[in-house]
N, C-alpha and C positions, 0 to 999 in steps of 0.2 A: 237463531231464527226459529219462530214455531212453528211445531209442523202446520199447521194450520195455513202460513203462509206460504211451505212451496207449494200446494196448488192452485192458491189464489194467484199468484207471481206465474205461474206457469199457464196459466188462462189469459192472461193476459198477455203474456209473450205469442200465444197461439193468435191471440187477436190480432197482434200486430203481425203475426207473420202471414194470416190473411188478410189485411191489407196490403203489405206489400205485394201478393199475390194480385188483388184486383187493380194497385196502379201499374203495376209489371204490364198487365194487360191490355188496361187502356192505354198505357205510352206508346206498347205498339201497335193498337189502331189507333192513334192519332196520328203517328211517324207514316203507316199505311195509306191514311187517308189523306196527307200533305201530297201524294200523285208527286213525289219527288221525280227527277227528268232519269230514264231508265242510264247505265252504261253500255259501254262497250260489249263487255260479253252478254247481257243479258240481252241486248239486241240481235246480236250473233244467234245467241241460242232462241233465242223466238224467231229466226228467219227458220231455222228448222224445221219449227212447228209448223210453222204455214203451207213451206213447201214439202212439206212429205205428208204420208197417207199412215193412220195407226200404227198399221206394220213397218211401216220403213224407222218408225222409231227405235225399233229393235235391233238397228244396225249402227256403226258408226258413225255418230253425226260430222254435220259439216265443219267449215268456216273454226277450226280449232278448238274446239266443245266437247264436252263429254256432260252424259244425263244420264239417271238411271232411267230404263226404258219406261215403267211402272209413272215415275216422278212426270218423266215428259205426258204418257199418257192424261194426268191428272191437271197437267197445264193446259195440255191441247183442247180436252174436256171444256177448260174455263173458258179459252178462246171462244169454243162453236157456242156456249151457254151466254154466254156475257159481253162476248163484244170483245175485241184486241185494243187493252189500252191500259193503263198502268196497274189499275184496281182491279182487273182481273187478271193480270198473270202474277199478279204476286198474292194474291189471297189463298191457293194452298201453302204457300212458304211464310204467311202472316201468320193462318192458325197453326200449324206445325210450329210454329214458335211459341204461340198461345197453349198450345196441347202440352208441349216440352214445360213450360215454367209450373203447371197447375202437377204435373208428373214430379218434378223436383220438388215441388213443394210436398209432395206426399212423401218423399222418401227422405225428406231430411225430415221432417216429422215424426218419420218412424224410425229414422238410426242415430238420430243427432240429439241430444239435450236440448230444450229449447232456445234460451242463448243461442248458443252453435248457429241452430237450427233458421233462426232468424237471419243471424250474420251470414253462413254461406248462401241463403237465396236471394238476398238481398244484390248479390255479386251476378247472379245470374238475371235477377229482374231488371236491374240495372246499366249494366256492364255493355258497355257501346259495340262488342265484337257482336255480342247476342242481339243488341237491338238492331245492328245494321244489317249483318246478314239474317235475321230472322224477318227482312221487310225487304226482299229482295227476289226477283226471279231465278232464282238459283237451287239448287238440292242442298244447300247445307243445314236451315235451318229443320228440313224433313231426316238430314241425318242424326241430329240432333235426338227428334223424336224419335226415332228406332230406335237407338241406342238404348233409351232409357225405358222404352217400351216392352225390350226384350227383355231388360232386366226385370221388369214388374214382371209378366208374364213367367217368371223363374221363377219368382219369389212365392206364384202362388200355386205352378203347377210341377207334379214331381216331388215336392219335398216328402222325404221319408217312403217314397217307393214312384218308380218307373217301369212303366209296365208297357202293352201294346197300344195301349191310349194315349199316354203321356207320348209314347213313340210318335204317334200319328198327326197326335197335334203340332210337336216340334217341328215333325219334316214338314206340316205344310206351313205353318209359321217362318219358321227358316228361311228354306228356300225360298219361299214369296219376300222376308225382307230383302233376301241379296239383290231380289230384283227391282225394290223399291230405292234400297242405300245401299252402294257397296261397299263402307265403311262397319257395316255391321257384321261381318265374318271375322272382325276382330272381339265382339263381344261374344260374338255364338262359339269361339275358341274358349275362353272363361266360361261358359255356363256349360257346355261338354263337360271343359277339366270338373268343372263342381261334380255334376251329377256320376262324373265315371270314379270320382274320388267318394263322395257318398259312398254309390252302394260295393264301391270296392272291400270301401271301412266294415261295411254291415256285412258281407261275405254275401251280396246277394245276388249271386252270378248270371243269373237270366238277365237281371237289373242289366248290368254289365253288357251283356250280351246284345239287347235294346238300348243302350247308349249308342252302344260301339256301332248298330245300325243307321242310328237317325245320324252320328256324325259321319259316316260315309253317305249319305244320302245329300249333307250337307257340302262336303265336299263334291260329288258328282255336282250338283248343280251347282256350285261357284266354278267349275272346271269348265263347265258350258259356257255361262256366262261369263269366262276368262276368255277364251277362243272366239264368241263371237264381237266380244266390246274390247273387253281391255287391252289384249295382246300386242292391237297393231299402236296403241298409245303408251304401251309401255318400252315397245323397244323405238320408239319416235326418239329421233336426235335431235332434233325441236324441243320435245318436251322435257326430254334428257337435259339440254344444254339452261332451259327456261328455270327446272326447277334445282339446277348444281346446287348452288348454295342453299337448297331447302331440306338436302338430303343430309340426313343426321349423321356427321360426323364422328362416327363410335366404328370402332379405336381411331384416336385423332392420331397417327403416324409423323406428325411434325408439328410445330411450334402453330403454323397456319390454320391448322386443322384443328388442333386447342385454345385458340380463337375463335373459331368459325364455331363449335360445340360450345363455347362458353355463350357466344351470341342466340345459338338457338336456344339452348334451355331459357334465357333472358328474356325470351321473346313468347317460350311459351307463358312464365310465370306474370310477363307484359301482358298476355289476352286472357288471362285467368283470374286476374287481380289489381293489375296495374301495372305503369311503366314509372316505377319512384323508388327511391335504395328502400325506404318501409313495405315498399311490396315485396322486397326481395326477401327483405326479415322477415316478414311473417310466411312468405314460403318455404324458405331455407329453413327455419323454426320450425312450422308445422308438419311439412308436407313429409319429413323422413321419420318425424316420431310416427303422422299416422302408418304409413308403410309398415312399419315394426309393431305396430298393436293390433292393427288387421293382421297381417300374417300370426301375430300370439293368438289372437281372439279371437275373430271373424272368419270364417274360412270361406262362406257364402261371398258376404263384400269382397276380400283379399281375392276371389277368382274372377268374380264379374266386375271389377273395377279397375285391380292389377292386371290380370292377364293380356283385358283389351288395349291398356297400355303400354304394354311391355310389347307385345306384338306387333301394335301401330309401330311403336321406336325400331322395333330390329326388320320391318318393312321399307321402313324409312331408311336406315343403314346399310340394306340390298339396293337401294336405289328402285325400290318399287311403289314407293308411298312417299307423297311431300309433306314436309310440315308447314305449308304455307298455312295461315293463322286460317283460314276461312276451308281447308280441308280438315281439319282438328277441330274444327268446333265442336265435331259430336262426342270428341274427349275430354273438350274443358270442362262439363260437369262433372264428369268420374274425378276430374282433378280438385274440386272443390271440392266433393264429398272427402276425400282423401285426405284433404287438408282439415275441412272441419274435424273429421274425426282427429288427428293431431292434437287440435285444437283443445276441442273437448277434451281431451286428457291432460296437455296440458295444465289447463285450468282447474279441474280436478286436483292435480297435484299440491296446490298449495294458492290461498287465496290473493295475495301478492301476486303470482302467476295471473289469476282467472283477470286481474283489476289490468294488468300488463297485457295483454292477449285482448281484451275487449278495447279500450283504450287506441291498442295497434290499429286493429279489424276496424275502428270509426274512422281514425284518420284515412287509411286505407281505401276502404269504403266513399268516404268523399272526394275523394279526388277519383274516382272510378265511376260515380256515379250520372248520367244524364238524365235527369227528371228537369231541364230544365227545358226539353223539348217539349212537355206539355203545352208549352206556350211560343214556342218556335219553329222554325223550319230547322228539322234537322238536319246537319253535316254531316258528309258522310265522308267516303274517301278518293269521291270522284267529282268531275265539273258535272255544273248544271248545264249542259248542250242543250236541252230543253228551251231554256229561257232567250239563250243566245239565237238559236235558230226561229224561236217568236219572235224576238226582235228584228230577224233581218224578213221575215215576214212579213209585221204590219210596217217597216219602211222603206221596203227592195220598190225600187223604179224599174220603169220600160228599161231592159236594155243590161241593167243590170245582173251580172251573176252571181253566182252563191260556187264556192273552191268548199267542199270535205275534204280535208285531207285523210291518209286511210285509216287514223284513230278516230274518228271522228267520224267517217261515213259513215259505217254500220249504222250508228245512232241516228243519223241524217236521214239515211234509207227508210230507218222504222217507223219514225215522223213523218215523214211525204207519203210513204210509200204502202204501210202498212196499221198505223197507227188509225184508230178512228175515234171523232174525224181526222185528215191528215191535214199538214201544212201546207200552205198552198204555196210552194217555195220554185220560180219560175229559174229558167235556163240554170241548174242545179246540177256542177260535175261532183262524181264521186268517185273518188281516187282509190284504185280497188286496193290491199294489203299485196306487197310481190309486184307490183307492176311497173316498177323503177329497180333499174343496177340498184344495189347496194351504197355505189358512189355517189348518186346521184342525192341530191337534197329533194324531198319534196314539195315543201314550200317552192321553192325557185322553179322547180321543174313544173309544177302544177300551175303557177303565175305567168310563166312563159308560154306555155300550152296557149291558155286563156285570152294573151297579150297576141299570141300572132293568128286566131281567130278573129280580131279587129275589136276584143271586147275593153274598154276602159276602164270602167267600175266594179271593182272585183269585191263582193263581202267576203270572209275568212272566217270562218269559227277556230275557234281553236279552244282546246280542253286542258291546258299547262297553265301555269301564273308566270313561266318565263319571258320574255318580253322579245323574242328569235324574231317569229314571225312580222312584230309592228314592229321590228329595227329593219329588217328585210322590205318591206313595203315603205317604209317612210325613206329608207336609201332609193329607189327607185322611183317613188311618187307620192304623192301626197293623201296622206291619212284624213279624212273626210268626216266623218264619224267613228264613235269607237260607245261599244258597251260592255262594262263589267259584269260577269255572273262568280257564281262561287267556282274558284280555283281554273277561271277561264275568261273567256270575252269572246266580243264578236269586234270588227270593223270592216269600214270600208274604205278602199282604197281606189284610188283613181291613179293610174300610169301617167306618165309625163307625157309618153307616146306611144302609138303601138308600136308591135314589132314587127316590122315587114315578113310577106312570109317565106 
C-alpha cells in the first residue's frame, strides 16, 4: 500500500466515523421525539418529583426508586421549565446520551486505529441497550456520561504532576459526580490507582501525599452519601431478594452457581455486542487479548477502564452492586474500548486476522444494530400503557370503569393524574402495590371489588402479552371490546351479573 494512501484511507474512515456520530444522534432524538408511553419505574420515580420539595430529593425516594439527588434535581428543573410530560423528563437522559456518544467518539479516536475506531462506536451509536436507556427517565444514560467524562477530565489534568490545583480540582469534581452518578466511584477508584501509581514511579512524594488527600476526601464524601441514600437500600431484603440472580456469582461454590456466572458474563457480552454465538467469539477473542496488552502497554487505559470494572464485578460479588444490564451501562463502553483495543492488535498481528476480525465485527454489528428506528416507532422492553389507556378514553361510557392493576397503576396515575394534558379517564381504581395477601390474585380480587359495587363494564389495561386476565374475564362475562398495543392490550368486559354485596 503507499504511504500516500494510509492517510487518505484514514480520512476517510474519520468521515465515516463522524457520520456515524451524527446518525447515533439523530436516532436518538427521533426515538425521544416518538413521546413513547413512559413505564412503570419511570412513573414511580416522577411521582417523586412532584411530591417533594428540592431538598427532600436528598433523601430516600419513595414507591421503590433510587435517583442520584443532583440527577433528580435536573429532572425536577425540566418539570417546573417545561411542563410534566414525556419530552421533558427525559431530555436530561436524551442529551446525557447525546454527550456520552460525541465523548466516545473522541476517545476511540484518540486510542483506537481508525478501523477499530469506527467499529467499536458504531456498537455504542447503535446498540438498542444505549438507545433505550439513553431515551428514558432514568439516571443511567447520565451515568454513562460521568463515567467517560471523568475519564477525559484525567486524561487531561494531572498528567506528569499533581499538585494543590490538580488536588482541588478532583475533590470538587469528584465529589460532585458521586452526587450526580453513584456508579462513578468505581472509575474515581482507577484514576487514584493511576495518579498514586504515576508519581509514586517518579518518586514525587508531595505528588503522593495530594493524591492520597483528594482520595480521602473522595471517600469522606461517598461515606456521606452512603449513610444518607444507599445504606437503607442496600441492606433492603426486597432489593436483596429482587437483584439474587444479578449478583455476580465469583467464586461459583456449586455446579448452580457456575451456571448462574456463565449466564451473567453472557449477558454482559449480550448488552455490549449482542446476543448470537459470533458475539460471543468476538468477545472471548478480543476482550482477554486486550486486558493483556493494556496491562503490557497502557497503564493510563489498564487503570481507568480495568479497575472500574474490576471493582464494579467484586461489588457485585459483595452483594452491593447488580449487574442488571441498565445499572452497567455506564461499563459497557469501558468494555468496548477494551475489546477494540484487543481488537486492534489482533488485526495488527497478521492480515488474514485484520480480514477475520472485521468480517466478525460487520456481521456482529448487524444484527446489533437499530437504525431502522429512524422510520419507526421504537420497541423497547415495556407495554405501550399509554396507547391502551387512550383508547379506553376516547371510548369509556357513562358508568363504565377503568381496573389498574398495581403494575400498571403507577402509569395510570401519571396519565390522569400528573401528566399534562391528563386523561380524562372517569371512575378510574388503582390497585396500589402490597394491598392484597400474597394469596390473593389481583385480577380476580380487583374484578370482584368492582362487581359488588354494582359496576358491570369493567375496562382492564394490562402490560403482559399473556392472555391471564382476557381467559379470567371471558370465564366470568363477556369480552365486549378488546385492543392491542405493543406487549399489552386493553378490554372491556361486562359481567354476567353483579355480585351482591
Amino acid at each position: 500500500m503507499p504511504a500516500s494512501a494510509v492517510p487518505r484511507q484514514a480520512i476517510w474512515l474519520r468521515r465515516v466515523a463522524w457520520a456515524i456520530l451524527v446518525v447515533g444522534v439523530v436516532l436518538r432524538g427521533v426515538i425521544w421525539a416518538q413521546q413513547r408511553s413512559l413505564y412503570l419505574d419511570e412513573a414511580n420515580l416522577l411521582r417523586n418529583f412532584t411530591e417533594r420539595s428540592y431538598l427532600g430529593l436528598f433523601r430516600n425516594l419513595d414507591y421503590e426508586q433510587y435517583s442520584p439527588p443532583l440527577f433528580s434535581v435536573l429532572i425536577k428543573g425540566c418539570l417546573g421549565l417545561f411542563g410534566n410530560n414525556e419530552l421533558s423528563v427525559r431530555l436530561v437522559p436524551v442529551l446525557a446520551s447525546m454527550f456520552t456518544l460525541g465523548l466516545f467518539f473522541r476517545q476511540t479516536q484518540r486510542w483506537l486505529a481508525p478501523p477499530v475506531a469506527v467499529f467499536v462506536l458504531s456498537f455504542l451509536a447503535f446498540g438498542k441497550v444505549f438507545i433505550d436507556y439513553g431515551t428514558v427517565c432514568k439516571q443511567y444514560a447520565t451515568d454513562g456520561l460521568a463515567a467517560l467524562a471523568l475519564i477525559e477530565v484525567a486524561y487531561y489534568v494531572g498528567r506528569g504532576r499533581f499538585g494543590a490545583r490538580e488536588a482541588a480540582i478532583w475533590v470538587l469534581v469528584g465529589c460532585t459526580s458521586i452526587w450526580f452518578s453513584m456508579p462513578t466511584v468505581f472509575v474515581l477508584a482507577g484514576i487514584g490507582i493511576w495518579y498514586l501509581l504515576e508519581a509514586w514511579q517518579r518518586q514525587q512524594w508531595r505528588a503522593v501525599g495530594w493524591v492520597l488527600g483528594t482520595g480521602l476526601a473522595w471517600l469522606l464524601g461517598f461515606g456521606v452519601y452512603y449513610l444518607l441514600l444507599l445504606q437503607t437500600n442496600v441492606k433492603s431484603n426486597y432489593l436483596q431478594q429482587y437483584h439474587h440472580e444479578m449478583f455476580l456469582a465469583f467464586p461459583p461454590h456449586n455446579v448452580e452457581e457456575l451456571q448462574l456466572l456463565a449466564k451473567q458474563v453472557g449477558e454482559l457480552i449480550n448488552k455490549t455486542v449482542g446476543k448470537t454465538a459470533l458475539a460471543a467469539v468476538l468477545a472471548i477473542l478480543c476482550f482477554p487479548l486486550g486486558l493483556y496488552q493494556l496491562l503490557r502497554r497502557q497503564r493510563f487505559l489498564a487503570c481507568v477502564l480495568l479497575v472500574p470494572i474490576a471493582a464494579c464485578l467484586a461489588a457485585s460479588a459483595l452483594h452491593y452492586y447488580s449487574l442488571m444490564s441498565r445499572l452497567v451501562l455506564f461499563m459497557l463502553p469501558l468494555l468496548l474500548l477494551v475489546l477494540g483495543y484487543g481488537a486492534q492488535w489482533l488485526a495488527r498481528q497478521h492480515k488474514g486476522a485484520a480480514w477475520g476480525v472485521a468480517i466478525l465485527g460487520l456481521v456482529v454489528l448487524a444484527n446489533q444494530q437499530q437504525l431502522r428506528y429512524l422510520g419507526q416507532a421504537f420497541q423497547s422492553d415495556y407495554a405501550d400503557v399509554r396507547s391502551a389507556l387512550e383508547y379506553v378514553a376516547q371510548h369509556q361510557q357513562p358508568g363504565d370503569a377503568v381496573f389498574a392493576y398495581y403494575n400498571v397503576a403507577p402509569v395510570a396515575r401519571y396519565y390522569t393524574q400528573e401528566h399534562t394534558p391528563g386523561l380524562p379517564l372517569a371512575n378510574l381504581t388503582l390497585q396500589e402495590p402490597g394491598s392484597l395477601p400474597t394469596a390473593q390474585d389481583p385480577f380476580a380480587n380487583g374484578l370482584l371489588m368492582l362487581q359488588q359495587q354494582g359496576v358491570r363494564r369493567i375496562w382492564i389495561v394490562y402490560d403482559r402479552e399473556d392472555e391471564g386476565p382476557a381467559h379470567l374475564a371471558a370465564a366470568q362475562g363477556n369480552i365486549v371490546a378488546r385492543y392491542p398495543v405493543y406487549r399489552g392490550y386493553a378490554l372491556l368486559y361486562e359481567s354476567k351479573a353483579t355480585v351482591p354485596q
